[in-house]
C-alpha positions in Angstrom: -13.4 1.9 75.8 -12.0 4.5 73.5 -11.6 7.1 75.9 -7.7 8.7 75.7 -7.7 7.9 71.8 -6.5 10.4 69.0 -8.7 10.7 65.7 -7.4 12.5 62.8 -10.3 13.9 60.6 -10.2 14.7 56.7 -12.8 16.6 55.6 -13.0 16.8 51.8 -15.7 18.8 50.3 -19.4 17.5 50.2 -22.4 17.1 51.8 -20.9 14.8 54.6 -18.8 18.0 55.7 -21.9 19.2 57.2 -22.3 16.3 59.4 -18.7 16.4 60.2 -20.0 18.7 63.2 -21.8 16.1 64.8 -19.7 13.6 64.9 -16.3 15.6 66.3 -19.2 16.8 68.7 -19.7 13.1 69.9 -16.2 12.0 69.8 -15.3 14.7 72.2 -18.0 13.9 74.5 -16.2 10.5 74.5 -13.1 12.0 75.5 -11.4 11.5 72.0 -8.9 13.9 70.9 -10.2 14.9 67.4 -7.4 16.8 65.1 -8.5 18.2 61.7 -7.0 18.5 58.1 -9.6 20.2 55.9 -9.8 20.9 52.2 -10.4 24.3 50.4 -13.8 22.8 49.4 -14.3 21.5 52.7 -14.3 25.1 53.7 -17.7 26.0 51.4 -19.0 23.8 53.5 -18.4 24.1 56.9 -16.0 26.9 58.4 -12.3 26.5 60.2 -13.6 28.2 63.3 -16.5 25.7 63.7 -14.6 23.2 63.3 -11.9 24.1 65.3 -14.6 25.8 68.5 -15.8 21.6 68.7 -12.6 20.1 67.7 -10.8 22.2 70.9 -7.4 22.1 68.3 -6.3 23.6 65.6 -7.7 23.2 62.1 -5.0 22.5 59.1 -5.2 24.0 56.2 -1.9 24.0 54.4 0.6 21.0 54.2 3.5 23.7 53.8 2.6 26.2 56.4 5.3 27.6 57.5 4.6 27.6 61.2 4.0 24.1 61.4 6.6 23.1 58.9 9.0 24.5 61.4 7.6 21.8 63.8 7.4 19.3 61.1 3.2 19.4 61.5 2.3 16.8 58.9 4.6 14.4 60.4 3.1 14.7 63.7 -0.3 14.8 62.4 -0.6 11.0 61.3 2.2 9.9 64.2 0.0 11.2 66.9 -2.9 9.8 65.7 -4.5 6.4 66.9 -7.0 6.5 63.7 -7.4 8.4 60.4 -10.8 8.9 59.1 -11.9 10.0 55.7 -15.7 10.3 55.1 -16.9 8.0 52.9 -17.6 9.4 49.5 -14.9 11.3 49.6 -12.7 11.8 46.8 -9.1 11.5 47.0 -6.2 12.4 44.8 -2.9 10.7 44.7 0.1 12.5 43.2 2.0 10.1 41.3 5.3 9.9 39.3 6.1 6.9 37.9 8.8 6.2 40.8 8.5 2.5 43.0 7.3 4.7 46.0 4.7 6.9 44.3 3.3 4.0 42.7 3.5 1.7 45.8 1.3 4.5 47.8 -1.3 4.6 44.6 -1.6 0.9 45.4 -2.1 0.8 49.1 -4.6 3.8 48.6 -6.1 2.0 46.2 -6.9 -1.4 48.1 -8.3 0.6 51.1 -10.5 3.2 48.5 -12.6 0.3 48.2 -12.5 -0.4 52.1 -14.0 3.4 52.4 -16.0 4.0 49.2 -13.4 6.4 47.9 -13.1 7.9 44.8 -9.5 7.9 43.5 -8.3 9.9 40.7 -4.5 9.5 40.0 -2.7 12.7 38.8 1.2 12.8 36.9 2.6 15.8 35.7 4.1 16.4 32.4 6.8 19.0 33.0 8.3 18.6 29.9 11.9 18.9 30.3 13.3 15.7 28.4 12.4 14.2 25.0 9.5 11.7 26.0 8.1 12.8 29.0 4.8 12.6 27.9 4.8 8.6 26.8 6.3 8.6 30.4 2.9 10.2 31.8 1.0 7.9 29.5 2.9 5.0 31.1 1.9 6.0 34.6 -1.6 6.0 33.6 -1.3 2.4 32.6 0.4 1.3 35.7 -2.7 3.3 37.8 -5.2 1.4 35.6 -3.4 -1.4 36.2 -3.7 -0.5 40.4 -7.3 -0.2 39.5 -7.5 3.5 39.3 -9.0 4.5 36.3 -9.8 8.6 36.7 -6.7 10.0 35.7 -5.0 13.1 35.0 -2.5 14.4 33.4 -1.4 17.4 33.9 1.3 19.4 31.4 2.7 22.6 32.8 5.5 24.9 32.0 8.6 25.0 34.5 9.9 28.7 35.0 13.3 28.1 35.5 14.1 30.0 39.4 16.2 28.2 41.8 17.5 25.3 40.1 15.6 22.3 37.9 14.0 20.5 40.8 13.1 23.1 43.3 11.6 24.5 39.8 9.6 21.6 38.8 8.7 21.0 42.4 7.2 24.2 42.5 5.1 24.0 39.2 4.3 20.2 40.1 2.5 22.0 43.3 1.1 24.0 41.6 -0.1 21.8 39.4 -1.9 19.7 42.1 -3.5 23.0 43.5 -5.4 23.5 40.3 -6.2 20.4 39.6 -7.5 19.9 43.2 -9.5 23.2 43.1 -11.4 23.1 39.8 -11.3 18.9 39.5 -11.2 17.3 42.4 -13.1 18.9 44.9 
């Protein structure tokens, strides 16, 4: 019986977003609380407001809103969930920097891409503030073909110096992902 069970639903942009619909429609005639994360693409698909009339929650949007940041929302999202379901076909894009726990998370993402028939493209950015940073982003390409992921970008952007070097190239790395997730990946 799955009655009493939480689902968290990714809805990347495609065709499948259409039939999305149904299926929250049947899980909550199961009794099983679905939550949503959606994608800007997922959006030209099928709208916040239907999703969120069947759903009966809220539909997320942003990782950083500032409302649910100020209850730690992404946090919640996978700890209160029993399952997390991406439609297969989906693509996915993992943020990666070369670091043990960046490249640790390609992995795991990687093993269970084939689990789910999901496209994975690995993206590094090249912020360019030391002598060799882009062999570095070559190098993290090798290590994601190495993981098995072979789409890869990489992305080179200009950090405006604001607040301090890493609050700075935090913000263009977001930035960075935004585009790339808007024109490339979905």
């Amino acid at each position: 019986m799955v009655n009493g069970k939480r689902i968290l639903l990714v809805i990347g942009g495609g065709i499948a977003a259409y039939k999305i619909l149904e299926l929250i429609r049947r899980l909550r005639e199961s009794a099983i609380e679905v939550r949503v994360v959606m994608t800007q693409a997922a959006q030209q698909f099928v709208t916040p407001l239907s999703v969120a009339s069947l759903s009966g929650n809220k539909v997320h949007l942003d990782l950083f809103s500032l409302t649910d940041e100020t209850e730690m929302g992404h946090i919640e999202l996978s700890r209160s969930a029993d399952l997390v379901v991406l439609a297969p076909g989906d693509i996915v894009a993992v943020a990666v920097s070369g670091g043990a726990d960046s490249l640790a998370l390609a992995g795991a993402v990687a093993l269970e891409a084939k689990k789910l028939s999901l496209k994975i493209i690995g993206v590094t950015v090249d912020h360019q503030l030391q002598s060799g940073s882009s062999e570095q982003a070559l190098k993290v390409i090798e290590q994601l073909h190495q993981l098995g992921i072979t789409e890869t970008i990489v992305k080179t952007v200009d950090v405006v110096m604001e607040d301090g070097l890493e609050a700075s190239a935090r913000r263009a790395r977001y930035a960075a992902f935004e585009e790339i997730s808007a024109d490339v990946i979905f």
